[in-house]
C-alpha positions in Angstrom: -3.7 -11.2 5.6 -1.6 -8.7 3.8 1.2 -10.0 2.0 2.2 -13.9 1.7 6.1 -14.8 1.3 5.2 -18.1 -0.6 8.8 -18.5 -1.9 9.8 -18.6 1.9 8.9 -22.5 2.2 10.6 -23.5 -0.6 13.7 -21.9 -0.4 14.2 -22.4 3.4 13.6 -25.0 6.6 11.7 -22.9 9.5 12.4 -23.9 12.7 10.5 -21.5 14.8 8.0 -18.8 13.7 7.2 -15.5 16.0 5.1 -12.9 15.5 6.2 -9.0 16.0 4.9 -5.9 15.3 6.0 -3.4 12.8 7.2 0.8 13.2 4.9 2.1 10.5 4.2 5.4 9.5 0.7 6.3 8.6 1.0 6.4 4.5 2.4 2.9 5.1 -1.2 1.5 7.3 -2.9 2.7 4.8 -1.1 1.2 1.5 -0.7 -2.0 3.7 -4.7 -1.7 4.1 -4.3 -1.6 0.6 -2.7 -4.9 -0.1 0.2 -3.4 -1.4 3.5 -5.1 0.1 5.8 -7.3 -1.5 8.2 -9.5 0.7 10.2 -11.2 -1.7 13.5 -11.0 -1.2 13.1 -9.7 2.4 15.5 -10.4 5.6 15.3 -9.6 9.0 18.2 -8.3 10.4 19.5 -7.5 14.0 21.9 -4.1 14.6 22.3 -3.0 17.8 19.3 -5.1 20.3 16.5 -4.0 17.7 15.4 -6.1 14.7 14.9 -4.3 11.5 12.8 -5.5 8.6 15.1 -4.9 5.2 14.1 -5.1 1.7 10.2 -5.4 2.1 8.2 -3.1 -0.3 5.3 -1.1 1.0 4.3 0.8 -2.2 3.9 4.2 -2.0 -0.1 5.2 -0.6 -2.0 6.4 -3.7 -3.3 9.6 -2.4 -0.4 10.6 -0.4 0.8 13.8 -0.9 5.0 15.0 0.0 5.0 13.2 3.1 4.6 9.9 1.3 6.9 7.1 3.1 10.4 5.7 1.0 8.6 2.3 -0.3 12.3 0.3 0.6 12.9 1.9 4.3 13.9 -0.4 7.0 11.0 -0.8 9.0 11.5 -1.7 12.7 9.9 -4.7 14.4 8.9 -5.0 18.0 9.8 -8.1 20.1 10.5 -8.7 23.7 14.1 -8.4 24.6 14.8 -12.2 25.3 13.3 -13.3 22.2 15.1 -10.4 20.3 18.7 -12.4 22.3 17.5 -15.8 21.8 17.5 -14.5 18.0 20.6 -12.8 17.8 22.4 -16.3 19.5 20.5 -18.3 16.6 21.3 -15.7 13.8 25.2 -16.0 14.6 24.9 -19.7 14.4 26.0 -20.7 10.5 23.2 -21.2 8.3 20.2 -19.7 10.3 18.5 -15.9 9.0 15.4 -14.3 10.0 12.8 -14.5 7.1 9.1 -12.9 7.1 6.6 -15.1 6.1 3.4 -12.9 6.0 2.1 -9.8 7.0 -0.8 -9.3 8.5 -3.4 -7.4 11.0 -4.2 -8.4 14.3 -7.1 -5.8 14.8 -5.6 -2.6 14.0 -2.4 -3.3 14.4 -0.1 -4.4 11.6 2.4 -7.8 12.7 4.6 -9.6 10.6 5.0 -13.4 11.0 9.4 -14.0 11.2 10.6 -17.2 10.8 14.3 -18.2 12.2 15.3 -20.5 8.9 17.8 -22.4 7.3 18.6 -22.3 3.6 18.1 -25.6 1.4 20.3 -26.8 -0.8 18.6 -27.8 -4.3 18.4 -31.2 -3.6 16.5 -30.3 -0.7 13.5 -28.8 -2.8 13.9 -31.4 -5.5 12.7 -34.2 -2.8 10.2 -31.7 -1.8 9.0 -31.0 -5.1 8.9 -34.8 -5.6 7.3 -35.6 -2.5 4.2 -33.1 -3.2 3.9 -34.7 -6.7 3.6 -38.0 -5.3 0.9 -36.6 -2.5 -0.8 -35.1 -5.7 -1.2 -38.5 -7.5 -2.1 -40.2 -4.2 -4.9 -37.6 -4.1 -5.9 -37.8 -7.6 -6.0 -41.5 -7.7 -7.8 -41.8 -4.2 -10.7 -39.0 -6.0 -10.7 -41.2 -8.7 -11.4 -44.4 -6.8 -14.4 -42.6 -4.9 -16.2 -41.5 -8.4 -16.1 -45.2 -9.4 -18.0 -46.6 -6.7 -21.6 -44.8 -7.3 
């Protein structure tokens, strides 16, 4: 794996994940080899029956010389034509966007992991934030109890 978009889970409800690959240039592979992506702040977005990845960061490659990619380009992803229309019919519906959640390779191709989500509210993450507490004290407790009885 690549890149993670940990903030994805918290700020959003996935409903359905799929997996597509990605238009890359070959500075790109190799800073992706790299590790160095960023998909905070990242959307998918549909314009004209192709999905382009906006706002993801693929740092410049090190030893690249003028013909270094633009680290903020809109990189296209590849997905089959009915997914791509099953997407664009969920998109329009209110609420719904197209989020990455990872990058990653798949031998030596590079694929990005969308997710069709909903946005939480803040109330929302406050029960989840609560509810993963709780699952940490029943944890702890539960470790506890098992160190006692030796």
């Amino acid at each position: 794996m690549v890149a993670e978009n940990r903030k994805a889970r918290h700020d959003y409800f996935i409903e359905e994940t799929y997996e597509a690959g990605m238009v890359l240039t070959g500075t790109e592979v190799k800073s992706l080899r790299a590790g160095q992506c960023n998909l905070r702040d990242s959307y998918a977005e549909i314009r004209d029956g192709e999905v382009y990845l906006v706002n993801s960061h693929i740092s410049a490659y090190k030893y690249g010389n003028r013909f270094n990619h633009d680290p903020e380009r809109p990189r296209k992803l590849l997905l089959h034509r009915h997914e791509i229309r099953r997407l664009a019919g969920r998109v329009r519906e209110r609420g719904y966007t197209l989020i990455p959640l990872r990058v990653y390779f798949s031998g030596p191709r590079a694929k990005v992991e969308l997710a069709l989500a909903r946005g939480k509210h803040s109330y929302d993450k406050r029960r989840d934030i609560a509810e993963r507490d709780a699952r940490r004290a029943i944890e702890r407790a539960l470790r506890g109890r098992g160190d006692d009885s030796r």
